[in-house]
C-alpha positions in Angstrom: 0.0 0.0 0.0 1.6 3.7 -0.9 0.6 6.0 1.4 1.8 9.5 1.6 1.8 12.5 4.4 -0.5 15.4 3.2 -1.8 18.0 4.2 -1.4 20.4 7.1 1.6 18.0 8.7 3.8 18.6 5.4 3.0 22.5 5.7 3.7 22.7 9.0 6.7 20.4 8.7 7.9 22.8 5.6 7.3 25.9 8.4 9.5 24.5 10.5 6.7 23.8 13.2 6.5 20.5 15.4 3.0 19.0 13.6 1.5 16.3 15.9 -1.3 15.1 13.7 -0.4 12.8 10.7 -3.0 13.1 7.8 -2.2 10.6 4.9 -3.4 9.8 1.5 -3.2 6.1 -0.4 -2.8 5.5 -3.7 -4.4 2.3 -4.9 -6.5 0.7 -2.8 -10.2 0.4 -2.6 -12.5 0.6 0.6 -12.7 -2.8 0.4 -9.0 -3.6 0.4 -8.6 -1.0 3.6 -11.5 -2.9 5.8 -9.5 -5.8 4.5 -6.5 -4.7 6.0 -7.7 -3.6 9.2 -8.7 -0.1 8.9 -11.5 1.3 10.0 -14.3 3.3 8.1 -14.5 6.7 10.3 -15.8 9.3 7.1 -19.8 9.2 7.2 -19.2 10.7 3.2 -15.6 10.5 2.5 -13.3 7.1 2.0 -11.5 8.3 4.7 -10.0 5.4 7.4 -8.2 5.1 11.0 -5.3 3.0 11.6 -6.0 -0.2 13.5 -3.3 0.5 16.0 -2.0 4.3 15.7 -6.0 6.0 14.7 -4.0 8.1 12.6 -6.3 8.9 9.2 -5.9 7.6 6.0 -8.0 8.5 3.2 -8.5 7.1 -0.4 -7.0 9.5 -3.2 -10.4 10.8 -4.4 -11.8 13.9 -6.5 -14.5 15.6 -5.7 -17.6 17.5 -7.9 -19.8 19.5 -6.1 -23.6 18.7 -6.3 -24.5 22.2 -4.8 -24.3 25.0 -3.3 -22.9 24.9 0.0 -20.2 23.2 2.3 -20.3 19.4 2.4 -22.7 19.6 -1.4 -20.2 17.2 -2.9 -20.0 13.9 -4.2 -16.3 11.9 -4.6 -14.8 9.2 -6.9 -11.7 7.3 -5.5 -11.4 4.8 -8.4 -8.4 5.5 -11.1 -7.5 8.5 -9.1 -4.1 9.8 -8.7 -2.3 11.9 -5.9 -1.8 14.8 -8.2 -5.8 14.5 -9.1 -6.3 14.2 -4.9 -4.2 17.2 -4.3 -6.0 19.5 -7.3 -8.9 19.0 -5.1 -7.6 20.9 -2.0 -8.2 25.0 -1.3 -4.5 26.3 -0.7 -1.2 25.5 -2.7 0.1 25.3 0.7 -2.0 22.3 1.8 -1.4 21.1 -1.8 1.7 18.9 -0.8 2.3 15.3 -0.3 6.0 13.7 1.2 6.9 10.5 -0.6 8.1 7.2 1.8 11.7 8.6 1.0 11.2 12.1 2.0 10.9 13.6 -1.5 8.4 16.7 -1.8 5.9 16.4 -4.3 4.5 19.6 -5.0 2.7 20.3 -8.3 0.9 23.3 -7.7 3.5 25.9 -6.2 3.0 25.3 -2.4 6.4 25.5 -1.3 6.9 29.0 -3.4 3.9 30.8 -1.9 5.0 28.8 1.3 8.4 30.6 1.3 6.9 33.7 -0.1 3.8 33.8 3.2 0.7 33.9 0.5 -2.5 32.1 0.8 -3.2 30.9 -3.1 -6.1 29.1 -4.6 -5.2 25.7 -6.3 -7.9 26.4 -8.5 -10.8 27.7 -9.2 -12.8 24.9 -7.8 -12.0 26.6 -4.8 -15.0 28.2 -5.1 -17.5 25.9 -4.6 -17.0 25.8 -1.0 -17.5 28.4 1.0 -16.4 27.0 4.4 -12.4 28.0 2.2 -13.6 31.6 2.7 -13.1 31.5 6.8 -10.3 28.7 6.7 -8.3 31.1 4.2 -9.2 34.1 7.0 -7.7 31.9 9.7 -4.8 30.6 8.0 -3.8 34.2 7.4 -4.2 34.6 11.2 -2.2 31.8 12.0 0.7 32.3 9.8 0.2 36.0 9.2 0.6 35.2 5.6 -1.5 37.5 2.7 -4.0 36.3 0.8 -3.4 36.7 -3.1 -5.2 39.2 -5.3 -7.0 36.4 -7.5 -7.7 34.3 -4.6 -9.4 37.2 -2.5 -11.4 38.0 -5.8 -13.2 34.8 -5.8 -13.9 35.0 -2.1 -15.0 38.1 -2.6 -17.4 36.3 -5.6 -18.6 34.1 -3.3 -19.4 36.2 -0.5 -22.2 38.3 -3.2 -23.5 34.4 -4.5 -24.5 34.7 -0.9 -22.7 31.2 -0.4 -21.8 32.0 3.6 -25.5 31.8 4.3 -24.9 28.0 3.2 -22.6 27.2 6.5 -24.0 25.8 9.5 -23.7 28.3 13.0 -21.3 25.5 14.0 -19.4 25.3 11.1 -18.8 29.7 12.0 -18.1 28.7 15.7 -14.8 25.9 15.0 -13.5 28.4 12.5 -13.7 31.2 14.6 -12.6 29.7 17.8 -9.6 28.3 15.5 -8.8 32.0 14.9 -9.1 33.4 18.1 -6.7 31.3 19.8 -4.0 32.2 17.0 -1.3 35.0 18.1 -3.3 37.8 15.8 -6.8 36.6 15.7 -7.6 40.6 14.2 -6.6 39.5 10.9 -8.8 37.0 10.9 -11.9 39.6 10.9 -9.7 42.0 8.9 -9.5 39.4 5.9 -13.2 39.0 6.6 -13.9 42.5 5.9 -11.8 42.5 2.8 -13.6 40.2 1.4 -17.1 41.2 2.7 -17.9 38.5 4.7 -17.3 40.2 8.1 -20.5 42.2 7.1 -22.5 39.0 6.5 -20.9 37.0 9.6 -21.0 39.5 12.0 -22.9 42.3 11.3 -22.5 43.7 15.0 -18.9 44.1 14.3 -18.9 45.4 11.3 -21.1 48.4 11.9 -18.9 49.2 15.1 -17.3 50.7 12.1 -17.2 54.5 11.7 -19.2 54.5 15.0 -16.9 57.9 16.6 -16.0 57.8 20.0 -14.7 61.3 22.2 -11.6 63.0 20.3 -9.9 63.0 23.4 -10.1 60.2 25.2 -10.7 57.8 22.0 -7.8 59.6 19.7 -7.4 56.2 17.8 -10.4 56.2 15.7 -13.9 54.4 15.7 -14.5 52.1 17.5 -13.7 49.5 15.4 -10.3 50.5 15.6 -10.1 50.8 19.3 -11.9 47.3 19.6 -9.1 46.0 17.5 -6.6 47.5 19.4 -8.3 46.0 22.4 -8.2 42.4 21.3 -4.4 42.6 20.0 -3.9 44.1 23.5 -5.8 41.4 25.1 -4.0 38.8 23.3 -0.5 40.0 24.6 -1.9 39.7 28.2 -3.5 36.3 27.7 -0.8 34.5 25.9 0.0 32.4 28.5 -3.0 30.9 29.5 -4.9 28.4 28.8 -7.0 27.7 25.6 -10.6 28.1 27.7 -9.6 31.4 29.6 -7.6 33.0 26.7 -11.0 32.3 24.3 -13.2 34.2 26.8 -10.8 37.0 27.2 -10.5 37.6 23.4 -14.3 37.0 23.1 -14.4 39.7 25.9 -12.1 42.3 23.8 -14.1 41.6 20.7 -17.3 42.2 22.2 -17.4 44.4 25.0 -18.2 47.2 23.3 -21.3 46.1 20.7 -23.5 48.4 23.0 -21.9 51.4 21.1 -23.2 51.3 17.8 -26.6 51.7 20.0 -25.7 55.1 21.1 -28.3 57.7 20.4 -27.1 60.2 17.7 -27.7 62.8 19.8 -25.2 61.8 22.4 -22.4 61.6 19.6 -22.7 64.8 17.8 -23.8 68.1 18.9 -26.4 70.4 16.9 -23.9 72.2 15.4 -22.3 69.3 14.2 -19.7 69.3 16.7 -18.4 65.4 17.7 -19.1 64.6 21.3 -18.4 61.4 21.2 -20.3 60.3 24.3 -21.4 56.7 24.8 -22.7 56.9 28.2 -24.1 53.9 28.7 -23.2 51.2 26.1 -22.4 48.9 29.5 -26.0 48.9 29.8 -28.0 45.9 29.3 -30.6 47.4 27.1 -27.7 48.6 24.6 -25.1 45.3 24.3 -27.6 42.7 24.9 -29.6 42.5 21.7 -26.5 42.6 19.6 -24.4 40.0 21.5 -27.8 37.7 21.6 -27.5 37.6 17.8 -24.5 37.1 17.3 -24.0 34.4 19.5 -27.0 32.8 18.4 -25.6 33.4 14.8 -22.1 31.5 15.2 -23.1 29.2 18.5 -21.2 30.7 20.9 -20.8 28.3 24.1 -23.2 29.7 26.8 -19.9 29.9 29.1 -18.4 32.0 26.6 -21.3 34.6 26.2 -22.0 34.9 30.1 -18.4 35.8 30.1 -18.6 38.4 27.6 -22.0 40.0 28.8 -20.3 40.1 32.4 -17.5 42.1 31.0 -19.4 44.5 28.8 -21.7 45.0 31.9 -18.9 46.1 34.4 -15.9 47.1 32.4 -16.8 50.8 32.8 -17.5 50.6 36.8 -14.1 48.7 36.6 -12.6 51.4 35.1 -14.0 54.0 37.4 -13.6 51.7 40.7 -11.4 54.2 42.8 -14.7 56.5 42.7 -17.0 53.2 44.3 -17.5 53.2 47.8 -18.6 49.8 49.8 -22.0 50.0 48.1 -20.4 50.2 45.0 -17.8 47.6 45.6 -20.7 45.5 46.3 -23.1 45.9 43.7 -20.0 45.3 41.3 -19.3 41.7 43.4 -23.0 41.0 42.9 -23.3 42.3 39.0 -20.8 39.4 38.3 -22.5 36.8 40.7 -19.2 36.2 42.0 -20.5 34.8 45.2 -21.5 31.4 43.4 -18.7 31.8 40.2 -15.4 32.1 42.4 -16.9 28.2 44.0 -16.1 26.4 40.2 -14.0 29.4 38.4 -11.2 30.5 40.4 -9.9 32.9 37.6 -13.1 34.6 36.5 -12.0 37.9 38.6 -8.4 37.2 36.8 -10.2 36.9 33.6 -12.6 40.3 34.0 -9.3 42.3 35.2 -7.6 41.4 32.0 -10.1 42.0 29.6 -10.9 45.7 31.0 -6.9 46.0 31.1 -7.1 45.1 27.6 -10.0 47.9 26.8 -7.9 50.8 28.8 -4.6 49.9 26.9 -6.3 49.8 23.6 -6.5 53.2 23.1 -4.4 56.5 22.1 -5.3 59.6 24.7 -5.0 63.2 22.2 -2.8 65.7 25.0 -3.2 69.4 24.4 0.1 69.8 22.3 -2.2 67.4 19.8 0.1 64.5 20.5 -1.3 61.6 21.0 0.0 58.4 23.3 -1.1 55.2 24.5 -1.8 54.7 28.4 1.1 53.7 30.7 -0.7 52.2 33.4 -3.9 50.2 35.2 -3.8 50.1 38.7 -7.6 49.6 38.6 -7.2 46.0 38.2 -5.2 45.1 40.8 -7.9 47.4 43.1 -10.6 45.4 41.6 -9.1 42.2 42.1 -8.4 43.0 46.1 -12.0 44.4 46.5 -13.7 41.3 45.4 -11.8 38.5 47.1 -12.4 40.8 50.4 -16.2 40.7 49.6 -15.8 37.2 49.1 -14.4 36.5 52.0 -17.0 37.3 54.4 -18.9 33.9 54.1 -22.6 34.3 53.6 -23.8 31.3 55.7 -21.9 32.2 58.7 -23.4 36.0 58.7 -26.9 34.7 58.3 -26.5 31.9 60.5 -25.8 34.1 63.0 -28.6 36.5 62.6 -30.7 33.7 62.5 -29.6 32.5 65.7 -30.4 35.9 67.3 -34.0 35.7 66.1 -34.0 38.1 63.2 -35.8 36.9 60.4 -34.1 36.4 56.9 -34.7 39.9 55.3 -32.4 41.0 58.1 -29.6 38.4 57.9 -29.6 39.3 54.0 -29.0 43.2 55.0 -26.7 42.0 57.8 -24.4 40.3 55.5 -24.8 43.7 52.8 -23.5 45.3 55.8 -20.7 43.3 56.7 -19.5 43.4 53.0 -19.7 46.9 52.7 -17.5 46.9 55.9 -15.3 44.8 54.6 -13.5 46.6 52.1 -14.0 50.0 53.7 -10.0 49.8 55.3 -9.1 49.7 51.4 -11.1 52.6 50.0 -9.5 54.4 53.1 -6.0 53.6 52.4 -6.7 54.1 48.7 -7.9 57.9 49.6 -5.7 59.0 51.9 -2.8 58.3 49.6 -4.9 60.1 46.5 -4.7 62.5 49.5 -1.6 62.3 49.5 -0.4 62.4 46.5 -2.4 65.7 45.7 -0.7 67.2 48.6 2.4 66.4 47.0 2.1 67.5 44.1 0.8 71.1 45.1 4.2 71.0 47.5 6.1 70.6 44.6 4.3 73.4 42.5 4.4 75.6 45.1 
């Protein structure tokens, strides 16, 4: 039997990269002759086996016509077919590549070239008939930071206006996009998107964050597609390190914490005489972010996880970012906004998670100073003040308080405002500490002008 590595392992292997998964291709056999041989039948449309003892995937060399319009609209032959006809069949030159038992490269269509050369090329213009290529072409550029050739970005952009995205399943949008965002700079995945028009047909709630204008001076970066942009970039250097389920919902956070924007009544972004304001005073609110993050989430099947994440960001980020003004009721109210009392018992890292994600939205901006420059913030200490306040809050444990109260014979609306109470009192020794060295500090500074 000749089998040969394809696929992604020969790209990645070309890259330099340390590929894991082995994809192969054989030449010559018949599904009969694999069953034969011990291999097991895992492609519910596709000849496509696993190894009796490794699992690894082999699949028959096989063409493909499509039967429709859509992802998965194909039928495939296997008989008489070559490796050169099984590799026409692929989207990218790149993935276009098969290694021989002796090492050779066989590579008929240019991969290695547009490998060396960091482009994403068609390897034909069957390419077309799947629109699935459209998002894995968006990803790939994410990935490897490559650029996506002229003629290949036309037919996407064909495809996209045959309205062939509507064709994938919310699934199908979900893997893609949760491919992309845990890449190094999942932005270029929605920035080839947009090139192509898709990000208009995908996510409409990001795309019309576009030209939505945001204050001059505190927002001196652009619209707030740009700042949300520079917010996920931001929030990818910060969650690098982690792991794949808490960098997801961070990035997810950056994306979408702002969607409550493009709700902003026009009146509170320009003035009648035509002057920008800017103001979206707010966007946090429910009423603003929710319908938009609904849909979309609906749209690509965002986990539910993922989403409460997200909505718990864009709810707080702003109180977050004005925590030094809160008091104990304010502390509070934030603690109960995020239900943190029953999270922090099965996610230790959610108040991690939030701090990162509004670090991520106050670094991901440019501030405009009176000389007209303009520079990027230096600093967050709001995070590390957020993160104290809650785990005080958290410590005063709720079934001891009310226990107590109980005990005394007060009836539960009192225990409840007992516990408030004691919350409140917890964290009043920080806002203290916090004011007398903005106090401080003010004195200070008047010394030293003086």
């Amino acid at each position: 039997m000749r089998a040969l590595l394809v696929g992604g392992f020969v790209r990645d292997t070309l890259l330099g990269l340390n590929p894991h998964d082995r994809d192969y291709v054989v030449i010559g056999q018949s599904p009969d002759s694999m069953r034969a041989q011990g291999y097991v039948l895992s492609g519910e449309h596709f000849p496509v086996f696993r190894h009796p003892i490794s699992q690894e995937e082999y699949a028959l060399a096989r063409s493909e016509k499509s039967t429709g319009h859509g992802h998965g609209a194909f039928e495939c032959a296997w008989e008489g077919v070559t490796l050169e006809d099984d590799l026409f069949r692929r989207d990218l030159t790149i993935n276009a590549m098969a290694l021989a038992e002796d090492g050779t490269l066989i590579d008929p269509y240019g991969g290695k070239a547009d490998l060396d050369a960091g482009v994403l090329r068609q390897v034909s213009r069957h390419f077309q008939e799947d629109p699935l290529r459209i998002l894995r072409v968006a990803r790939f550029a994410a990935r490897y930071q490559f650029t996506v050739h002229p003629g290949t970005m036309a037919l996407m952009r064909r495809m996209v206006k045959q309205d062939m995205l509507e064709t994938l399943s919310s699934e199908r949008l979900w893997q893609e996009t949760q491919k992309a965002m845990l890449t190094d700079h999942p932005g270029i995945y929605f920035d080839v998107l947009d090139a192509c028009g898709a990000l208009e047909r995908v996510f409409p709630e990001l795309h019309c964050l576009k030209d939505i204008p945001q204050r001059p001076d505190y927002h001196a970066e652009g619209d707030t597609w740009v700042h949300t942009r520079m917010v996920l970039e931001q929030a990818c250097a910060f969650s690098a390190e982690l792991g794949d389920a808490r960098k997801l919902r961070v990035r997810m956070a950056a994306l979408l914490h702002d969607l409550g924007k493009a709700n902003t009544p026009f009146e509170e972004l320009w003035a009648d005489n035509g002057e920008l304001i800017g103001s979206h005073h707010g966007h946090e609110d429910l009423e603003r972010f929710g319908p938009p993050l609904e849909a979309l989430s609906e749209r690509i099947k965002m986990p539910g996880g993922v989403q409460q994440f997200v909505a718990g960001v864009a709810m707080v980020h702003q109180k977050v970012h004005g925590i030094f003004k809160a008091g104990g009721h304010g502390l509070v109210s934030l603690y109960q906004a995020l239900d943190l009392s029953r999270k922090l018992r099965h996610d230790p890292h959610i108040i991690d998670d939030v701090a990162l994600a509004c670090a991520a939205d106050n670094y991901g901006r440019l501030t405009l100073l009176k000389d007209g420059s303009k520079v990027a913030p230096t600093s967050y200490h709001q995070a590390d003040y957020f993160k104290k306040a809650m785990l005080t809050i958290h410590s005063v444990d709720p079934g001891t308080v009310i226990k107590a109260i109980l005990a005394k014979g007060h009836g539960l609306k009192t225990a409840k405002e007992q516990l408030l109470a004691r919350q409140r009192g917890s964290v009043k020794p920080m806002i203290a500490e916090h004011r007398a060295l903005g106090e401080a500090a003010i004195a200070e500074m008047l010394g030293t002008r003086a």
